[in-house]
C-alpha positions in Angstrom: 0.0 0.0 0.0 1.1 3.4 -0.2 0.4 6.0 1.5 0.9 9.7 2.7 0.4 12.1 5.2 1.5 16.1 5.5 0.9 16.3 9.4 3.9 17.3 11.5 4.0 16.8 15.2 6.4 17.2 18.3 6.8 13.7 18.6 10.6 12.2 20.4 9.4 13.1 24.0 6.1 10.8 23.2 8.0 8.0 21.6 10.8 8.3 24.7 7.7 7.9 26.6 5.5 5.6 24.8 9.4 3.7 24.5 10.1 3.6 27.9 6.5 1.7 28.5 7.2 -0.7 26.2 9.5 -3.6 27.0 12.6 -5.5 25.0 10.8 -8.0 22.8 11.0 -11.6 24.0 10.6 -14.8 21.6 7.6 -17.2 22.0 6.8 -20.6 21.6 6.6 -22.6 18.1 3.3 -22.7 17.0 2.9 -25.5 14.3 4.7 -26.0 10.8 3.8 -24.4 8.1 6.3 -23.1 4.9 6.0 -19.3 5.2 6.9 -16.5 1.9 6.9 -12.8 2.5 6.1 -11.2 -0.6 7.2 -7.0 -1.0 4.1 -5.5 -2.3 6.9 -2.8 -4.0 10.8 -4.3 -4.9 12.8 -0.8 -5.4 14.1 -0.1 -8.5 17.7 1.6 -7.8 17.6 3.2 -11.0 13.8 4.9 -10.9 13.2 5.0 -6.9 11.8 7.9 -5.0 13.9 9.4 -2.5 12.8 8.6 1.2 10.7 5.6 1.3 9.9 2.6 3.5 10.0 -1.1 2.6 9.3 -4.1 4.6 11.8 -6.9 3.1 12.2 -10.7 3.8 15.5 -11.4 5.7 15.2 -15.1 6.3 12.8 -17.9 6.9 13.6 -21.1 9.0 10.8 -23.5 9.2 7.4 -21.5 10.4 9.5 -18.2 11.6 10.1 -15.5 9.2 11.7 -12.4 9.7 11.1 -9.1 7.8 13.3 -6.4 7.9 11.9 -2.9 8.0 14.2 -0.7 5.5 14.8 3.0 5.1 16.1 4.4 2.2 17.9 7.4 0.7 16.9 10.2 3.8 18.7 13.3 3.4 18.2 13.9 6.9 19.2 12.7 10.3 17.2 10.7 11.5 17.2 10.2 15.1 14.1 7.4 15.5 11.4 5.3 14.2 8.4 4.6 15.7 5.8 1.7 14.4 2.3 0.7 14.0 1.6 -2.5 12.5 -1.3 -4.6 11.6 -0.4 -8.5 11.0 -2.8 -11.1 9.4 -2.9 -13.0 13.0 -5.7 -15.7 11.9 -2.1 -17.5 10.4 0.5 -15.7 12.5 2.0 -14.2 15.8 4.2 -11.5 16.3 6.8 -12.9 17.8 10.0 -10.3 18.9 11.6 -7.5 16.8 15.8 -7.2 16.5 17.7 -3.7 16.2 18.7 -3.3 12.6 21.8 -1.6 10.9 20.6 1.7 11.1 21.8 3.3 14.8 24.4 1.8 17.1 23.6 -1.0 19.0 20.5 -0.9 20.7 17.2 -2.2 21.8 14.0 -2.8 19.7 11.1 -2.1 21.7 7.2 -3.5 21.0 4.3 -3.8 22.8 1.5 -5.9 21.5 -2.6 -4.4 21.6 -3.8 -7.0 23.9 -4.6 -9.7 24.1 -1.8 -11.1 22.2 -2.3 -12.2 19.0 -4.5 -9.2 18.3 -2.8 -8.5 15.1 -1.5 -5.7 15.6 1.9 -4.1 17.5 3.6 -0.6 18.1 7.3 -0.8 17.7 9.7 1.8 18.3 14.0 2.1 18.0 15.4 5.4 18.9 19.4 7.2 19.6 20.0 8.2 23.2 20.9 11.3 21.8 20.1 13.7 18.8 24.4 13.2 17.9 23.9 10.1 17.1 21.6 10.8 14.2 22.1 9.3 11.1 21.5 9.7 7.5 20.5 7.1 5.2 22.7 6.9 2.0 21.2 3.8 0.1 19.0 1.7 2.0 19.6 0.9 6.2 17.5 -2.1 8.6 15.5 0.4 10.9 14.4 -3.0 12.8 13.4 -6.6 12.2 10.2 -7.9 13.0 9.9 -12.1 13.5 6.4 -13.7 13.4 5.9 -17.1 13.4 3.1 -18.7 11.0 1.0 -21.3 11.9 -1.5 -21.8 8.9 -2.5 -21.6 5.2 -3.7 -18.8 3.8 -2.1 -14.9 3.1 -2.9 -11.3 4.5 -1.2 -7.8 4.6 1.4 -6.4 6.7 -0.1 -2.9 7.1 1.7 -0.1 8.5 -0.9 2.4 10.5 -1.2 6.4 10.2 2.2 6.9 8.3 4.0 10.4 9.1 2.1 11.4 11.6 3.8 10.0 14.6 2.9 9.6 18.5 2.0 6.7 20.8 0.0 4.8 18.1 1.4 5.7 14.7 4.1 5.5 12.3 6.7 7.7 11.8 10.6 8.4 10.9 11.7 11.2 13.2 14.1 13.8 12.0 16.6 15.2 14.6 13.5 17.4 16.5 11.6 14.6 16.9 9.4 15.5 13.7 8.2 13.1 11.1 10.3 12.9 7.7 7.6 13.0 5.0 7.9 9.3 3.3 6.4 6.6 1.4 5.4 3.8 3.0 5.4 0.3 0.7 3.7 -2.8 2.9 3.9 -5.7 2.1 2.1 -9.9 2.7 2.9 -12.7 4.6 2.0 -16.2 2.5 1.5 -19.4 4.6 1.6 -22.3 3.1 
């Protein structure tokens, strides 16, 4: 899906809040076999490519788990955090925990799950200690990656929720103030099979 929104918003002292709520993402349990596929609903076209967009890749699959990384590219800006707000297809799959990526230092991916778990949907959030270590994003950087385990047939969307407008339940890349960069969001599906 794509989407866009013009809405800018004082945002890094809610997502240091919302962040600080949240806890470090834990695995869970297997649930069941099934052969998993995450399908890009957009494959960026080096050549042709907008300038500050958002992709969710595969990474890997081993047996029912599959990871997706969440990937920025080509930001002319620092960027200092990103905060997330996902829907999942949870009648085949569970979140399961999220990883830091490649885009800050070392650090820890935060998510807290709408309850009751399994709802299908998550809030995720990675963010600098410190407006220094804010970072620009020549080519394309892992923001975060996001495991979910699949336990069934069938297909749905990975959806990311109220793009640019940041806060405690929306989507955002934050620029050094703590304002949303304008970008394109690309979603994409997870397949089990």
């Amino acid at each position: 899906m794509r989407h866009r929104g013009t809405h800018r918003v004082g945002v890094l002292a809610a997502l240091v809040l919302a962040a600080g709520a949240l806890v470090p993402c834990k695995g869970s349990a297997e649930l069941g076999g099934a052969g998993v596929v995450g399908v890009p609903e957009f494959v960026p076209d080096t050549a042709t490519a907008r300038t500050r967009f958002v992709t969710v890749e595969k990474e890997r699959v081993n047996g029912s788990r599959i990871v997706l990384d969440v990937v920025l590219h080509n930001i002319d800006q620092p960027v200092t955090g990103v905060a997330l707000k996902i829907t999942y297809p949870n009648t085949i799959a569970r979140f399961s925990t999220c990883t830091d990526g490649n885009l800050f230092p070392p650090g820890t991916c935060y998510a807290s799950e709408t309850p009751p778990a399994g709802s299908g949907e998550v809030f995720l959030a990675r963010t600098v200690a410190s407006a220094s270590q804010a970072t620009t994003v020549i080519g394309a950087k892992i923001a975060l990656r996001v495991e979910f385990i699949v336990s069934g047939k069938g297909s749905g969307p990975i959806v990311f929720e109220a793009q640019n407008l940041g806060g405690g339940d929306a989507s955002a890349v934050l620029d050094a103030n703590g304002d949303p960069i304008l970008m394109t969001w690309y979603s994409g599906t997870l397949l089990g099979r």
